[in-house]
N, C-alpha and C positions, 0 to 999 in steps of 0.2 A: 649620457650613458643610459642605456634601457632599460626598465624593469626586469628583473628575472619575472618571466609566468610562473603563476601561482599553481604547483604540483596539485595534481587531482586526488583526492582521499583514494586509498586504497580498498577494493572491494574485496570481497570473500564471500559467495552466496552460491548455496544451497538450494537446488528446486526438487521439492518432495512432494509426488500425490499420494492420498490417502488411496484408503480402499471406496472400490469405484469411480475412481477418476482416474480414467482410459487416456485422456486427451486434455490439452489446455486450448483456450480459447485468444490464444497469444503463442508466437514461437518463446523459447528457451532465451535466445539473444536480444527479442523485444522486449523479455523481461526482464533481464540485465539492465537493460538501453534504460526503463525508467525507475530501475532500484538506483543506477550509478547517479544519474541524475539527482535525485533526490537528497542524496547521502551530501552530509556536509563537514564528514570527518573520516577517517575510516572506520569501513565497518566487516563485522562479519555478521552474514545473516543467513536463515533459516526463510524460506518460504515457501510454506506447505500448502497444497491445494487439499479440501475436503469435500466429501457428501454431508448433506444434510442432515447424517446420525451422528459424525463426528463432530460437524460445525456445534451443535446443540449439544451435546455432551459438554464440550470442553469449553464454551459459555455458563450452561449451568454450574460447572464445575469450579471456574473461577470468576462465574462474573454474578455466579445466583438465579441468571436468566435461564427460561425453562423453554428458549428456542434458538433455532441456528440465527447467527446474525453474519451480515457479511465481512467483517475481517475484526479479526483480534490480534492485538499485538501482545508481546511479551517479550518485555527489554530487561537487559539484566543490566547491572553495577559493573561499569568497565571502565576505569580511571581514563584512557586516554583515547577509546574507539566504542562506537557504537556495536552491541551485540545484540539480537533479537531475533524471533523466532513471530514470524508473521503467519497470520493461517487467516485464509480466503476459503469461503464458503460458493465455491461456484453455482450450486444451484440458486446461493440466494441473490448473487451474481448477476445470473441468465436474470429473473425475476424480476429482479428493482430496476435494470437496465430496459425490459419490457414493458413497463408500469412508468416507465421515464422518458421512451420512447427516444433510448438514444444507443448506439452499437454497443452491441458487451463489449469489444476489446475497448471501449471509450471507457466505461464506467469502471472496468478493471484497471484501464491503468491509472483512474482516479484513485482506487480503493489501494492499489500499491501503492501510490507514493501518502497515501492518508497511513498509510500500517509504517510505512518507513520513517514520515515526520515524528509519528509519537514515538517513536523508536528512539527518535532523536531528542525526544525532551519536547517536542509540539506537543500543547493540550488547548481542547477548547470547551474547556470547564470556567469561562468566564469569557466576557462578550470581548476583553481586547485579546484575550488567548485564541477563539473562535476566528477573527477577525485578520489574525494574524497567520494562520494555521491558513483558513479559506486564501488569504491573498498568495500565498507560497504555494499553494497546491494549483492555484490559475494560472500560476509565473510557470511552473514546471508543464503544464499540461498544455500551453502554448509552446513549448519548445518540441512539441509533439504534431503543430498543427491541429490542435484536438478541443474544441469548445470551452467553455468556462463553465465546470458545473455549477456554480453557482449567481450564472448568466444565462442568458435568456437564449443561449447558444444553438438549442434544440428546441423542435418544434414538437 
C-alpha cells in the first residue's frame, strides 16, 4: 500500500507596496512560488514592499534602529498557522544585492524566505539557530536554481 502525499500547508498572502513602490522586482506569482515554498504549516501572511522612510520608521519603531534594514518580520501568536506581516525594504534590497554583486530578484528571494523562516519560529540568535536557519534558507533557494548565499555562489 502507498503512502498518502503529505497535503501542502495552506497559503494565504498578501502583497502590499507602500508609498513609492511603483513596481516589484519579482512577479506577484514568483513571489508566492517562494513564500509557498518556505512555509511549513499554514500560513497567512502579509508582505509589504517599502521605501526607505517607511523601511526606517518601522525599524526604529520596533526594533530602536534609527535606519532602514532590509526585511522585518512581525509574527503574531496563532496556535495552529503561521501569521505574519513581512516588510522588504527594496531600496536596501537594490543596495546590498549591489555591494554583493549578485541579481536583486537572487537576493530578494533570499530575504523572503529569511522574513518567512522567522515567521516560522527560525531565529539565528545563537550559532546552531543561525546554522540552522542558513542551511534551510540554501535547501529552499536551490529549489530555485538560485546560488547559496552563504556559498561562494557569486562572484
Amino acid at each position: 500500500m502507498a503512502a498518502e502525499p503529505a497535503e501542502r500547508p495552506k497559503l494565504s498572502l498578501s502583497i502590499q507596496l507602500g508609498d513609492g513602490v511603483n513596481a516589484l522586482p519579482a512577479s506577484r506569482a514568483q513571489l508566492r512560488r517562494w513564500v509557498a515554498a518556505a512555509i511549513e504549516s499554514d500560513a497567512q501572511i502579509v508582505l509589504r514592499f517599502v521605501g526607505e522612510r517607511e523601511g526606517r520608521a518601522l525599524n526604529s519603531a520596533y526594533r530602536g534602529r534609527d535606519y532602514a534594514t532590509n526585511v522585518l518580520t512581525f509574527a503574531y501568536d496563532e496556535p495552529d498557522a503561521v501569521h505574519a506581516d513581512i516588510v522588504v525594504c527594496l531600496p536596501v534590497v537594490a543596495r546590498e544585492a549591489r555591494e554583493q554583486r549578485k541579481p536583486e530578484s537572487a537576493h530578494l528571494a533570499h530575504l523572503v524566505a529569511h522574513g518567512v523562516l522567522h515567521a516560522s519560529g527560525y531565529e539565528h540568535d545563537s550559532e546552531r539557530g543561525a546554522q540552522r536557519m542558513q542551511r534551510r534558507e540554501s535547501e529552499l533557494l536551490a529549489r530555485f536554481r538560485l546560488p547559496d548565499p552563504w556559498g561562494s555562489g557569486y562572484s
